[in-house]
PLY file of the C-alpha trace (Angstrom):
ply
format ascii 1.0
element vertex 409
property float x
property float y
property float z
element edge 408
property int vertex1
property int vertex2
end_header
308.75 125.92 12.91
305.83 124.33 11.41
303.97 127.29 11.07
307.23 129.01 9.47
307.49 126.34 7.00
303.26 126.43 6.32
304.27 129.70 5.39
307.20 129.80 3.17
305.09 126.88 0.96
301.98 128.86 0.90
304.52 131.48 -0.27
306.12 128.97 -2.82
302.85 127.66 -3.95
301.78 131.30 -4.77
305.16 131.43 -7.72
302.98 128.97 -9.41
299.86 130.12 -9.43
298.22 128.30 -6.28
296.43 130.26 -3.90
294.80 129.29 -0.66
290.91 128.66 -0.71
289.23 130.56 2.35
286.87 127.46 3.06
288.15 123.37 2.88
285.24 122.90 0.48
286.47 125.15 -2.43
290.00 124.05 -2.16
291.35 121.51 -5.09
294.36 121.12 -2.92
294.22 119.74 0.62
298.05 119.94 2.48
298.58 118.37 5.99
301.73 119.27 7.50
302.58 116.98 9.88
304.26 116.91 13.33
305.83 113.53 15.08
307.08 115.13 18.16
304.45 113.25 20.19
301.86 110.65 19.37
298.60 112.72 19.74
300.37 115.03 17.25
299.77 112.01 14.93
296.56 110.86 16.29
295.53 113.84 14.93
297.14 114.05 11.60
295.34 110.22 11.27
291.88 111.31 12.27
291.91 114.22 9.84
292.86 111.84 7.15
290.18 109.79 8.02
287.58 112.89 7.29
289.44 113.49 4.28
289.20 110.36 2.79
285.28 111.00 3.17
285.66 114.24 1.81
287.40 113.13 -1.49
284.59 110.39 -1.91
282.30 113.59 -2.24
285.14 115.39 -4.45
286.45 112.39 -6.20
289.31 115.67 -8.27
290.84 116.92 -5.28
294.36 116.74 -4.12
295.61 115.52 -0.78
299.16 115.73 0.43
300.86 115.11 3.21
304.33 116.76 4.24
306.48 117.29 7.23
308.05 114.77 10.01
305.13 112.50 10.21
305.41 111.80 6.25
308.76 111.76 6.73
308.37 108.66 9.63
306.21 106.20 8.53
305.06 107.19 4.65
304.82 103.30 4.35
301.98 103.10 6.87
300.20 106.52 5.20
300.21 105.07 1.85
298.58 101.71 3.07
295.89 102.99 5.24
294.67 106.08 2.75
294.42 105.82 -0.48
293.57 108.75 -1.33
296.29 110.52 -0.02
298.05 111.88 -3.47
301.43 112.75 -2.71
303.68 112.67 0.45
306.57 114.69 1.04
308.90 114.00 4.48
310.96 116.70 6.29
313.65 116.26 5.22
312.72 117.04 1.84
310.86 120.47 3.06
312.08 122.93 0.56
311.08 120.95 -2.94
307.71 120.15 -1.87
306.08 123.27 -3.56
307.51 122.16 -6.97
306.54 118.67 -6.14
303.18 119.65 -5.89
303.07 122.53 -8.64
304.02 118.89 -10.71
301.21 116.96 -9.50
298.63 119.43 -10.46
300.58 119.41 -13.49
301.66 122.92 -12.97
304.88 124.07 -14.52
304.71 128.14 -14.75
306.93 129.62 -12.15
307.01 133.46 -11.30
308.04 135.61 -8.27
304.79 136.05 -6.80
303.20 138.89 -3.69
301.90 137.37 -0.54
298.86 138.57 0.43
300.78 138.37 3.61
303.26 140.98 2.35
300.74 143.20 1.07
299.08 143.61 4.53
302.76 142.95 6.06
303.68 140.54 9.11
304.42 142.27 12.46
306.29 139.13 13.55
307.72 137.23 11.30
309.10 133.68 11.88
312.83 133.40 10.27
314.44 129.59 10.24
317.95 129.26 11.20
318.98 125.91 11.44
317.09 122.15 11.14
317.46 118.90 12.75
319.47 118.18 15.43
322.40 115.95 16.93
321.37 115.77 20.93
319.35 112.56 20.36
317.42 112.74 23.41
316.40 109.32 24.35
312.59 110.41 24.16
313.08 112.37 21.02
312.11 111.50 17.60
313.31 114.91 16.14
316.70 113.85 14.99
315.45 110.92 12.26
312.37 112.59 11.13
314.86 115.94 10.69
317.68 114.96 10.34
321.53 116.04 11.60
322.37 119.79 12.55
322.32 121.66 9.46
322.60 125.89 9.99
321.81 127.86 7.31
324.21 130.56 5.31
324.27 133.56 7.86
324.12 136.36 5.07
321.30 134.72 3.87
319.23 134.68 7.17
320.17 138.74 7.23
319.22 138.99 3.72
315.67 137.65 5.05
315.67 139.63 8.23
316.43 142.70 6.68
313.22 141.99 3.78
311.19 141.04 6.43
311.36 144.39 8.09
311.21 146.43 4.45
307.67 144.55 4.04
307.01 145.61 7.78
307.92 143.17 10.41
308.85 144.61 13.92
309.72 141.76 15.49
312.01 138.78 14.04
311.77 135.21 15.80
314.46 132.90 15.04
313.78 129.17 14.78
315.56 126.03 15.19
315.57 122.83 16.99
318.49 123.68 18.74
318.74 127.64 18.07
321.80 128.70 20.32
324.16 125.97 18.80
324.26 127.56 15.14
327.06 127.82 13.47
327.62 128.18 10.07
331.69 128.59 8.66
333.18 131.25 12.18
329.93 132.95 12.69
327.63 131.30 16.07
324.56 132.35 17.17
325.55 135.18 19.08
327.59 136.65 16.06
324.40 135.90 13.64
322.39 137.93 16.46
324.18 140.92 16.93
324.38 140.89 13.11
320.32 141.28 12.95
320.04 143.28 15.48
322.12 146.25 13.36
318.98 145.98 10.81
317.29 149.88 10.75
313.62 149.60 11.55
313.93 146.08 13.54
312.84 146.39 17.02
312.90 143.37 18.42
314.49 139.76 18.54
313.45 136.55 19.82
314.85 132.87 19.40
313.23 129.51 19.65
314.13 126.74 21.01
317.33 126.48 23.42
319.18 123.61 24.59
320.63 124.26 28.07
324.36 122.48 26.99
324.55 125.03 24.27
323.46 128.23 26.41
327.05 129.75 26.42
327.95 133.07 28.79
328.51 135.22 25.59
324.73 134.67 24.75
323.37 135.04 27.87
325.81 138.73 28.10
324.60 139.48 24.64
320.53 139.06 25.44
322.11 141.79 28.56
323.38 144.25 26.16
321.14 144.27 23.25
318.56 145.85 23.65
316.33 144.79 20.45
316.70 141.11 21.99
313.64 140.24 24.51
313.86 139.65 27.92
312.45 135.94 27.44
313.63 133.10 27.04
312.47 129.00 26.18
315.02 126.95 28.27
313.43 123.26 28.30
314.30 121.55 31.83
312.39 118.41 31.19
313.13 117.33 34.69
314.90 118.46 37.90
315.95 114.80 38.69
319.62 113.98 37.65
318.58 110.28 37.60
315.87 110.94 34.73
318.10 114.07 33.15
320.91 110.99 32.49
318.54 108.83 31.38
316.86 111.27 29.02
320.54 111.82 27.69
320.11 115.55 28.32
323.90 116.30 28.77
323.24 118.30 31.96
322.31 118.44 35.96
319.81 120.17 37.22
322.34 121.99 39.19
323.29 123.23 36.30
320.65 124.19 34.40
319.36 126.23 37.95
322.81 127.91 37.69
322.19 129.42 34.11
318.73 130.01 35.19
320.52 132.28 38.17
323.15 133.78 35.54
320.14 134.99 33.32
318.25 136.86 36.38
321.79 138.64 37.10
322.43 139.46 33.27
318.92 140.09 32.65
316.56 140.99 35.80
313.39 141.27 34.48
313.56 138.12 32.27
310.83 135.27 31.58
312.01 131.89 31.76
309.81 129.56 30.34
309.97 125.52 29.76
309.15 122.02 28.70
308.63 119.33 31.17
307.90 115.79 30.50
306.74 113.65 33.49
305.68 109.97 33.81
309.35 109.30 31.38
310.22 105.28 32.49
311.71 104.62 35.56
310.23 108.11 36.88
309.68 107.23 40.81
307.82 109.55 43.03
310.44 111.19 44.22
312.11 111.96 40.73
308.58 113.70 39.92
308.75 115.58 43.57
312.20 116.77 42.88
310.57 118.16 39.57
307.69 119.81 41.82
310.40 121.50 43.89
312.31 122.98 40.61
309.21 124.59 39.61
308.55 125.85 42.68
311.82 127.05 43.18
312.40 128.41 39.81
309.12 130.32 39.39
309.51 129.86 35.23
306.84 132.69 33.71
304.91 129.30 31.92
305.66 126.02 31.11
304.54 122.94 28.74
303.98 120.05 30.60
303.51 116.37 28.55
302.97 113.10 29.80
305.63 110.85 28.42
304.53 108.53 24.90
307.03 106.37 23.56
308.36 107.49 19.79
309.44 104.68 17.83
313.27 104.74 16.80
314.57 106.56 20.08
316.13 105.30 22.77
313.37 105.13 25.09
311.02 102.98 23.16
313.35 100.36 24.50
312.93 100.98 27.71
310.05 99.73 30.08
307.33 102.51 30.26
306.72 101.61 33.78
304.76 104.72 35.20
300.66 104.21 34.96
298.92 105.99 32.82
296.73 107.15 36.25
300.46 108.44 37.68
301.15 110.29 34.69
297.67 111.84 34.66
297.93 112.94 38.21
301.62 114.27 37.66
300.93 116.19 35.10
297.91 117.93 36.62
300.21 118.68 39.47
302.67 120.43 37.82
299.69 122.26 35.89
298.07 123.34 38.71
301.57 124.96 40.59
302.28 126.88 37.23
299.21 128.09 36.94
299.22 129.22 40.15
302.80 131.22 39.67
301.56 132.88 36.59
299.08 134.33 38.23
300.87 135.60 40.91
303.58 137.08 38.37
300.73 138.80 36.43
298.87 139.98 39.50
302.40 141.36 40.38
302.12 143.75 37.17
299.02 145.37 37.85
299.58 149.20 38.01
302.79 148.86 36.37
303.75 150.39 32.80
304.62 148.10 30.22
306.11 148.51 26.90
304.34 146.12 24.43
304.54 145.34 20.86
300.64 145.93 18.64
300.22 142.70 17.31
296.51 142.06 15.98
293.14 143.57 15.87
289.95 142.36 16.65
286.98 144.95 16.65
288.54 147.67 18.97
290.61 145.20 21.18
294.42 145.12 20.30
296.40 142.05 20.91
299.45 142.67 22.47
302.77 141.81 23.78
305.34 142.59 26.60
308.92 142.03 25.69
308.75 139.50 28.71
306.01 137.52 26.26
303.12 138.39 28.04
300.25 138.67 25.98
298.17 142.45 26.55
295.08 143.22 25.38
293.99 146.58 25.15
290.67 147.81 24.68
289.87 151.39 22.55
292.56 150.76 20.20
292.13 151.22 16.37
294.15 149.93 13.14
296.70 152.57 13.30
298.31 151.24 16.27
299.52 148.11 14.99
302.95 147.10 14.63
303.71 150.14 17.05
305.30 149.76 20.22
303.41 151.51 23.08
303.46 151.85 26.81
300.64 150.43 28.47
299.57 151.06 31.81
298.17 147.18 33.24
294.81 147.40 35.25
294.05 143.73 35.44
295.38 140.08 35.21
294.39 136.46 34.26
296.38 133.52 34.47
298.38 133.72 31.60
296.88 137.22 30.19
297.31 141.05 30.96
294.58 144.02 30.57
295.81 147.62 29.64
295.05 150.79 28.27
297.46 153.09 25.97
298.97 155.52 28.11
0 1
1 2
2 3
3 4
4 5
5 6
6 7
7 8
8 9
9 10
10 11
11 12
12 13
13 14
14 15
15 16
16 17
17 18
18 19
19 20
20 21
21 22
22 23
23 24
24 25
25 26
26 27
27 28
28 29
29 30
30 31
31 32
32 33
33 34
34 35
35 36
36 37
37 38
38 39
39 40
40 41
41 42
42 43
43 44
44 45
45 46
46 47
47 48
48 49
49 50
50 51
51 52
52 53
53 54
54 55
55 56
56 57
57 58
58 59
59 60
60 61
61 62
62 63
63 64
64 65
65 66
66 67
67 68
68 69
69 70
70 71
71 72
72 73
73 74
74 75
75 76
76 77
77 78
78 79
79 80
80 81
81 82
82 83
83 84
84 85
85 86
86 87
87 88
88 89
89 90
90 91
91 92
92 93
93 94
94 95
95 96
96 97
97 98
98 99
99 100
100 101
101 102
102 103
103 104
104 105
105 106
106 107
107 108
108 109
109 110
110 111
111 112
112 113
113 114
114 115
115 116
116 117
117 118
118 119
119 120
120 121
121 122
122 123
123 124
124 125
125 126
126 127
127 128
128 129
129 130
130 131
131 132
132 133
133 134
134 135
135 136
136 137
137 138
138 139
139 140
140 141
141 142
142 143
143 144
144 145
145 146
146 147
147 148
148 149
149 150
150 151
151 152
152 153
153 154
154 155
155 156
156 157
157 158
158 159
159 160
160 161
161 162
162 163
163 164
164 165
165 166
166 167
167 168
168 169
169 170
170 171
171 172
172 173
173 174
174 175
175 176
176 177
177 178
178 179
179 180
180 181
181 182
182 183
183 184
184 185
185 186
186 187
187 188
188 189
189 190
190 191
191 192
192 193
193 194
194 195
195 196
196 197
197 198
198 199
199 200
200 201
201 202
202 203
203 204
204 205
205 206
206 207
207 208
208 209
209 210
210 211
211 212
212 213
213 214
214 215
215 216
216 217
217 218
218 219
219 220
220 221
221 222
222 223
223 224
224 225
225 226
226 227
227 228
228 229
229 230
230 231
231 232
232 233
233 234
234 235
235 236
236 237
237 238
238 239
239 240
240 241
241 242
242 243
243 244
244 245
245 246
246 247
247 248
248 249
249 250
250 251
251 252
252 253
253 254
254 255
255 256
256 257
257 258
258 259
259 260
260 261
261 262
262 263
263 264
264 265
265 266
266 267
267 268
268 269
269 270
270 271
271 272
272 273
273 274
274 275
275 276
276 277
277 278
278 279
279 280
280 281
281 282
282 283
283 284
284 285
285 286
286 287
287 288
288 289
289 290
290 291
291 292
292 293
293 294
294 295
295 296
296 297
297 298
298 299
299 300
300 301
301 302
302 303
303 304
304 305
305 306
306 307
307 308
308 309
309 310
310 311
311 312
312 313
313 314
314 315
315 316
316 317
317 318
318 319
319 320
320 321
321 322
322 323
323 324
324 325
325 326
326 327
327 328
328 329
329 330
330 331
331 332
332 333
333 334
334 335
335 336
336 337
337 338
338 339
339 340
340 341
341 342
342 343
343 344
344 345
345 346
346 347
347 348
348 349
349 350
350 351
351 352
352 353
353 354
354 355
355 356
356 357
357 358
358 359
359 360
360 361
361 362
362 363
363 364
364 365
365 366
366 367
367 368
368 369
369 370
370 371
371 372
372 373
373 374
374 375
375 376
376 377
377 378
378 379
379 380
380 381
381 382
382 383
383 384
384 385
385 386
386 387
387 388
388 389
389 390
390 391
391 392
392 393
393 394
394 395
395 396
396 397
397 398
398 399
399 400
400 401
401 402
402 403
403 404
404 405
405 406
406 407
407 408
């Protein structure tokens, strides 16, 4: 999402005249956007403030902003420690920041403007459905940084879908922090889907990220029957034990998140399941973390994202006792590492000699980047410019952990 809404400023920005510089050192505008999910997310947004405070002292003219959900959490404590941080702008207030910043730089000229983007068109294009969120999580810091559930006007998200694929976009990816529970006046996300799907020249859907409460049976019987829609899937578990699933606040048991895991094989065979897990989360004991072990085992998702647990200020869970060592969380999280790294490559060694239909995505000398509908990436060697943004069958000779090796049949 962050790299969606990156885009649509850069976009925005461009209406008023303000291009990207190619290098940090010719820019007069310097924009951070900002992620609060977890606290190295902001470790890092503070460390590169710290170089850009240097930086300005070298080009006393130049503007720095900061926008998105760290600004939007503690702009108090951004203002105090750097100075020379110009303007900040928090999530919530996203969509004006490109005028806020066209008024800084004293900038008032507004015109529909080309993307350089558009000119060269994007194969996949990232499309935002819906913000914020109403699940409060007990580790989650999403819901006051964004904000409530608020889905966006459904023939407006078609309107985009459908320019997206006039300026060349094969593949639409639709974003939300809780995709599959959009709704906006009678039309959910299954409606909104089959609605994009009926665009001419789109070939392919995917969505971004599900909450397993909201992953109804018409979805799952809709991602069966259309066939633009990929057979993947993000399902975060976050943990198999119903002990730290209550205490997370995730709504659900891991019995029955494994039963829609079972209902998506049987609707969709061939489909990639992949995940979030957090382990070390307080009150964690060794056999909560085991019975996580055994889900991933037993599941076999196609990848995963495993984090050690940080407490977020504001949620429920900075009020409880973060009990489990640092050394434990280490150690759990290598575990859980390790045994998906070790599934992935026996699912991709499993697709050697088989034909796959992928989706051209970029170019890099004379290797193509590619991509099954399953979400494995393919890269293909011989291939020239003409082949992007085509779909072609691809016969796989060889397999890394989490990549595939073809050539064009």
């Amino acid at each position: 999402m962050n790299i969606c809404e990156s885009d649509k400023l850069g976009h925005a920005l461009s209406c008023y005249g303000i291009l990207k510089a190619n290098v940090l050192q010719k820019a007069d505008i310097v924009i951070l956007n900002t992620c609060s999910v977890r606290d190295q997310a902001e470790q890092k947004a503070f460390s590169f403030l710290g170089r850009a405070e240097e930086f300005k002292r070298e080009k006393p003219n130049i503007k720095i902003v900061v926008v998105g959900c760290m600004a939007e959490r503690i702009e108090h404590k951004i203002k105090h420690r750097f100075k020379s941080v110009n303007l900040i702008i928090g999530a919530k207030d996203i969509d004006n920041a490109a005028f806020k910043i066209a008024d800084l730089c004293d900038i008032s000229n507004y015109s529909i403007a080309e993307r350089e983007s558009d000119k060269a068109f994007d194969i996949i294009k990232y499309i935002t459905v819906m913000r914020g969120c109403d699940n409060y999580c007990s580790y989650c810091v999403v819901p006051f940084v964004r904000g409530q559930e608020t889905s966006f006007k459904s023939s407006d998200i078609i309107e985009d879908c459908r320019l997206a694929v006039n300026n060349g976009a094969k593949e639409i990816m639709l974003l939300g922090q809780n995709v599959n529970s959009y709704k906006y006046d009678d039309i959910k996300f299954t409606d909104l889907v089959k609605n994009i799907a009926k665009i001419d020249g789109l070939e392919r859907i995917r969505f971004m990220t599900n909450h397993p409460k909201d992953l109804s049976n018409e979805l799952i019987d809709m991602m069966a029957r259309e066939p633009k829609v990929c057979s993947h899937i993000h399902l975060p578990m976050q943990s198999a034990s119903n002990n730290i699933l209550l205490a997370m606040n995730r709504k659900y048991t891991y019995q029955q998140y494994l039963m829609l895991i079972k209902k998506l094989r049987v609707a969709v065979p061939d489909i990639s399941v992949t995940t979030d897990i957090i382990v070390g989360f307080p009150g964690e004991t060794e056999e909560d973390f085991e019975q996580t072990l055994k889900a991933v085992k037993e599941i076999r998702f196609g990848g995963l994202y495993v984090f050690r647990y940080s407490s977020r200020p504001n949620t429920r869970a900075a009020s409880m006792d973060d009990d489990v060592p640092l050394e434990d969380k280490k150690k759990r999280h290598s575990i859980i590492l390790k045994e998906s790294n070790k599934i992935s490559i026996e699912i991709v060694a499993s697709m050697v000699g088989t034909t796959q239909q992928v989706l051209a995505e970029k170019i890099e000398g004379d290797v193509i980047e590619t991509r099954t509908r399953s979400g494995r990436k393919v890269f293909v060697k011989c291939a020239s410019k003409k082949d992007l943004g085509k779909q072609l069958n691809v016969s796989i000779k060889e397999a890394k952990i989490n990549s595939l090796f073809g050539e064009i049949i």
